[in-house]
C-alpha positions as a Markdown table, in Angstrom:
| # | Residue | x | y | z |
|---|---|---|---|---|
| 1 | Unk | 4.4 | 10.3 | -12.7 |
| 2 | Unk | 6.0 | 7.5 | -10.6 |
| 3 | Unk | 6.3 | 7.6 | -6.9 |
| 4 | Unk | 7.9 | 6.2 | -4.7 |
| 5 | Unk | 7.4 | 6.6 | -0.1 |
| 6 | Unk | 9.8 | 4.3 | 0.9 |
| 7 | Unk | 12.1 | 4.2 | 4.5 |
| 8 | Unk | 11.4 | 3.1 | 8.1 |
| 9 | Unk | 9.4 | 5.8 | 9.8 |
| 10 | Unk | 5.8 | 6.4 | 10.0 |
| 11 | Unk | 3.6 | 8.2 | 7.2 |
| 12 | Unk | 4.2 | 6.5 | 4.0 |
| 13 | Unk | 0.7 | 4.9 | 3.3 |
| 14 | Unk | -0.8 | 8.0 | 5.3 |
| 15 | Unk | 1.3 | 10.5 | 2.5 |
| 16 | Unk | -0.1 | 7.7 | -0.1 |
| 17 | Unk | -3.7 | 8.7 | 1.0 |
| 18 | Unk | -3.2 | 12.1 | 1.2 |
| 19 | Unk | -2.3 | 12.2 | -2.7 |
| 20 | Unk | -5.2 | 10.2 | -3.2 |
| 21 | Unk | -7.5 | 12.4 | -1.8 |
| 22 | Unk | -5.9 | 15.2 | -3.2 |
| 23 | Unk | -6.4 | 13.8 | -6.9 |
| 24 | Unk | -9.7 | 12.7 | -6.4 |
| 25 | Unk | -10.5 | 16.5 | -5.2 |
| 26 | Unk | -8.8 | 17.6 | -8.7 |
| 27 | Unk | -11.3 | 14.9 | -10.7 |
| 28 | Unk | -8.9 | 12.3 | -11.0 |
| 29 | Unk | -10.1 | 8.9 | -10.4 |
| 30 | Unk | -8.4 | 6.9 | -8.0 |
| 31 | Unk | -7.8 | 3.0 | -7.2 |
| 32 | Unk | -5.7 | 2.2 | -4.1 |
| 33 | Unk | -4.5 | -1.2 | -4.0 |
| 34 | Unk | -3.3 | -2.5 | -0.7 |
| 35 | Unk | -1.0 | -5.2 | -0.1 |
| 36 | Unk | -0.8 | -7.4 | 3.1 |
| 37 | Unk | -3.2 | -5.7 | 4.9 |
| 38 | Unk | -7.1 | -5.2 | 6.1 |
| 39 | Unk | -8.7 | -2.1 | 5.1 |
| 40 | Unk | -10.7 | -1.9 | 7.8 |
| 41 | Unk | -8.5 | -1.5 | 10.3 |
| 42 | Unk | -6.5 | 1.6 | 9.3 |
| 43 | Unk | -8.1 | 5.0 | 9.7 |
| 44 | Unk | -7.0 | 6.6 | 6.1 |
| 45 | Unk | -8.7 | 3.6 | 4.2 |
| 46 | Unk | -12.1 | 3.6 | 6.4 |
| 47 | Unk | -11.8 | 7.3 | 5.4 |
| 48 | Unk | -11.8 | 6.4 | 1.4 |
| 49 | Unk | -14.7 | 3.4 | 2.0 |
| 50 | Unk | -16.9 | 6.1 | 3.7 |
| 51 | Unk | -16.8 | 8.1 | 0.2 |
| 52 | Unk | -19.3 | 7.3 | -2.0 |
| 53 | Unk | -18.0 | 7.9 | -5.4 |
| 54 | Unk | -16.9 | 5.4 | -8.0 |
| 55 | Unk | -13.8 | 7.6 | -9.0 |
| 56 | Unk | -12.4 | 6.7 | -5.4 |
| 57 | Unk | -12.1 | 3.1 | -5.0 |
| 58 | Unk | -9.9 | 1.3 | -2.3 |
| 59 | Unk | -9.5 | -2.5 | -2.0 |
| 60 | Unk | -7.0 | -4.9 | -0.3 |
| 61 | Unk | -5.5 | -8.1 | -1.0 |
| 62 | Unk | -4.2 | -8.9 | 2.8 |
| 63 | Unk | -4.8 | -10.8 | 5.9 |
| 64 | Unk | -8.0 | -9.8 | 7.7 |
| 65 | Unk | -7.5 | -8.1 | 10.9 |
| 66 | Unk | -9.2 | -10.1 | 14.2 |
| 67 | Unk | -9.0 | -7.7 | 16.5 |
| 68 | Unk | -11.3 | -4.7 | 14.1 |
| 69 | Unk | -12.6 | -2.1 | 16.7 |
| 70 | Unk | -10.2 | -2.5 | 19.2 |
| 71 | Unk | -8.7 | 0.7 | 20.1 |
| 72 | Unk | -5.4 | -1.2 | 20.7 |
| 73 | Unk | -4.1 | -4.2 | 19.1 |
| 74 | Unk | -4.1 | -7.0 | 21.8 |
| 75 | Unk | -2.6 | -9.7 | 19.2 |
| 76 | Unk | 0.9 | -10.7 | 19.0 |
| 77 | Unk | 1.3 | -9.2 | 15.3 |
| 78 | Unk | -0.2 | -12.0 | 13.6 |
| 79 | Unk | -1.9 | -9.6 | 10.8 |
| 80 | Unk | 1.6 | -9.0 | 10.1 |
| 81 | Unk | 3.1 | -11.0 | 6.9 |
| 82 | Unk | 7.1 | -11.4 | 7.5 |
| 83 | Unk | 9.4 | -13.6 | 5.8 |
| 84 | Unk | 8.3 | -16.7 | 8.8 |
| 85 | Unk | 4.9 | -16.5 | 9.0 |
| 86 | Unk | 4.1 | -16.2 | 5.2 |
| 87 | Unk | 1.3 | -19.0 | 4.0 |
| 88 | Unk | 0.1 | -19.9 | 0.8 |
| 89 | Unk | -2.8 | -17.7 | 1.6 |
| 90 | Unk | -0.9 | -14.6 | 1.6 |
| 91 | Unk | 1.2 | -15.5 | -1.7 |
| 92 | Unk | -2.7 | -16.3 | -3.2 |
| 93 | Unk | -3.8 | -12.9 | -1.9 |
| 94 | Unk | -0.6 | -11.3 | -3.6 |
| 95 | Unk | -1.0 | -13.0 | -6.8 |
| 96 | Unk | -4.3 | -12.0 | -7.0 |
| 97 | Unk | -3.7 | -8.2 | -6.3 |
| 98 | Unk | -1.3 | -7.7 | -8.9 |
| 99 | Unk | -3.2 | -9.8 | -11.8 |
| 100 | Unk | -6.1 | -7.2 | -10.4 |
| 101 | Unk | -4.2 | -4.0 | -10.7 |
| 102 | Unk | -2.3 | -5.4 | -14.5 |
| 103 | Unk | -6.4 | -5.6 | -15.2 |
| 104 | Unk | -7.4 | -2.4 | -14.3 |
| 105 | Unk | -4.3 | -0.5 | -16.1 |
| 106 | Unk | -5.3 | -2.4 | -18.9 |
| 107 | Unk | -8.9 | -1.4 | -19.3 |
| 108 | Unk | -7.1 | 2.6 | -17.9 |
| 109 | Unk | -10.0 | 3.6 | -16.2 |
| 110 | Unk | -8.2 | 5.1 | -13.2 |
| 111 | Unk | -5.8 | 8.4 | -14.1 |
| 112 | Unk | -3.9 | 7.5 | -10.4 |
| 113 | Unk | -3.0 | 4.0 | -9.2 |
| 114 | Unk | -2.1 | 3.4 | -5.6 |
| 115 | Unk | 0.4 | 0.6 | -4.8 |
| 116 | Unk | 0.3 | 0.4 | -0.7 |
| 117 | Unk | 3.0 | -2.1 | 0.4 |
| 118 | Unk | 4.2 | -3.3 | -2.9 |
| 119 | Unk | 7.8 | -3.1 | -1.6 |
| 120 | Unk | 7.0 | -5.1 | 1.0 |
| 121 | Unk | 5.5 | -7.5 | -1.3 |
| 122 | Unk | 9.0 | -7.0 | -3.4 |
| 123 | Unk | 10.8 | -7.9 | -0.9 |
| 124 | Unk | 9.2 | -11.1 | 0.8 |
| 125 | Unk | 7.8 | -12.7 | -2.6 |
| 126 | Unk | 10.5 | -12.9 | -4.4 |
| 127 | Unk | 8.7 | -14.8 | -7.5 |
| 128 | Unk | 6.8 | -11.2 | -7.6 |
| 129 | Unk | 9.5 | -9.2 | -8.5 |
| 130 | Unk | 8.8 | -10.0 | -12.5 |
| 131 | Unk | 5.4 | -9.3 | -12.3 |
| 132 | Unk | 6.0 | -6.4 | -10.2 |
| 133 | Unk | 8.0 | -5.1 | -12.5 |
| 134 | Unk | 6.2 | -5.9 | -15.9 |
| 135 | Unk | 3.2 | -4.1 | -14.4 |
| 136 | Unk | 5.5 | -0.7 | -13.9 |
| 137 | Unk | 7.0 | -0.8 | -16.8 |
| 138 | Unk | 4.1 | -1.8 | -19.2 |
| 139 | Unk | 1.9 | 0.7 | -17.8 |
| 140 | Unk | 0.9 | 3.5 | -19.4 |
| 141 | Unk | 2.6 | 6.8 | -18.5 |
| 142 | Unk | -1.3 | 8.8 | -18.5 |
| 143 | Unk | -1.4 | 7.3 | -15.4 |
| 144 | Unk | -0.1 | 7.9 | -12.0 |
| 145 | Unk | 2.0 | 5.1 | -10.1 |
| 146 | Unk | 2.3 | 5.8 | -6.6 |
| 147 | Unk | 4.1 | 3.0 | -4.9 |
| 148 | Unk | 4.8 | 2.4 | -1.1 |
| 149 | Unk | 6.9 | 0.7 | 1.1 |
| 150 | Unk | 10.2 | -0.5 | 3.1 |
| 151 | Unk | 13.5 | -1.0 | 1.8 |
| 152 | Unk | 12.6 | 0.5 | -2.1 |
| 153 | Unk | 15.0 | -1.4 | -3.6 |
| 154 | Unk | 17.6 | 1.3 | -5.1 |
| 155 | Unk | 18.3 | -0.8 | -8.2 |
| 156 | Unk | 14.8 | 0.7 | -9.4 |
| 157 | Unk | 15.4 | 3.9 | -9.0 |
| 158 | Unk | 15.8 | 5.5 | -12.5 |
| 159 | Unk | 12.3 | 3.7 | -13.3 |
| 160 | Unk | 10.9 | 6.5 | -11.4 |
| 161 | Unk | 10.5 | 10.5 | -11.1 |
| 162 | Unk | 9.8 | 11.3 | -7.4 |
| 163 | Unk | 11.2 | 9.2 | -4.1 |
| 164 | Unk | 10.7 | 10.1 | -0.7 |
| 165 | Unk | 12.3 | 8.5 | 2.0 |
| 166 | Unk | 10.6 | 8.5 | 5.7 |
| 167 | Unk | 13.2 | 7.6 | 8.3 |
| 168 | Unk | 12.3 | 6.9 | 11.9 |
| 169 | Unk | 14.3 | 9.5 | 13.8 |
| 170 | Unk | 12.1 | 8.6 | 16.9 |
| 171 | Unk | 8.9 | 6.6 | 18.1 |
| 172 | Unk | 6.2 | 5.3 | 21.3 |
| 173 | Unk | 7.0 | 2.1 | 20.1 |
| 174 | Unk | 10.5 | 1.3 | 20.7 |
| 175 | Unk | 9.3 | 1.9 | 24.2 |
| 176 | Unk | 7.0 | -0.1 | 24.4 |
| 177 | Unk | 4.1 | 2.3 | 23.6 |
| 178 | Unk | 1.4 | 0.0 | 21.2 |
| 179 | Unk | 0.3 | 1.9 | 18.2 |
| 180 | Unk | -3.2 | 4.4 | 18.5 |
| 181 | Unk | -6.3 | 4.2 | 17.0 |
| 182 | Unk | -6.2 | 7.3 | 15.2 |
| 183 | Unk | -2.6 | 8.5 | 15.5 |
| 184 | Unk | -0.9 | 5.1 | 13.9 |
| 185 | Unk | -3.8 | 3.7 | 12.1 |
């Protein structure tokens, strides 16, 4: 199956983890891959690297947080890659993620492949979008796809069978409100 949580409100990578763990409690063995981010900041990926069990792996291919343990992010959002503040760092960090994850469906150990951010990465590294691509479309369809991300782009939708969209009806933030240890990550 391919799977798609895509939109502007809260829960995609938290619904990602969710089927991950879910999976992994049916036998399934799991790899989540994420994108433009530092696994040890968010609460659902400390959660996996506390499992001990091969068939659950997470890893990331992101900017390292330097505010870990803070109960509050102090920083100005500078673990955040945007379309200014991209380096070669983060494209290096990208390219490596993806030739990682065209590895592992290649040798199909996992049954259930987690793809946190990859629209994100779609959408601000453009040269991506081939390999991107090339890695949905050559993969083989034993194994579970779950993608996440803002602004899916809808050209791709027939390429999958299940897409959820997350909207952002309301949230602390556009008050003002930082995000929570524990609530938002």
């Amino acid at each position: 199956m391919r799977v798609v949580f895509t939109g502007t409100g809260k829960g995609k990578t938290t619904a990602a983890v969710g089927l991950a763990i879910r999976a992994w409690g049916h036998g399934k063995r799991v790899l989540v891959v994420a994108f433009l981010k530092d696994l040890k900041v968010s609460g659902e990926w400390r959660a996996i690297n506390r499992i001990d069990d091969s068939a659950l792996k997470a890893v990331s291919f992101g900017r390292t947080c330097p505010y870990r343990g803070q109960d509050c992010c102090p920083g100005d959002g500078e673990c955040i890659v945007t379309h200014s503040n991209q380096t070669d760092e983060d494209y290096r960090l990208v390219e490596a993620g993806l030739d990682f994850v065209s590895h592992q469906l290649k040798n199909g150990y996992y049954d259930v492949i987690i793809l946190d951010e990859i629209w994100n990465v779609y959408r601000l590294f453009t040269s991506c979008r081939e390999h991107i691509i090339s890695i949905l479309q050559n993969s083989s369809p034993e194994i579970d796809i779950i993608t996440t991300g803002r602004q899916f782009p809808r050209e791709l939708t027939d390429n999958f069978d299940l897409i959820t969209s997350m909207d952002k009806i309301k949230h602390p933030y556009s008050r003002g409100i930082s995000a929570r240890k524990g609530i938002d990550y």
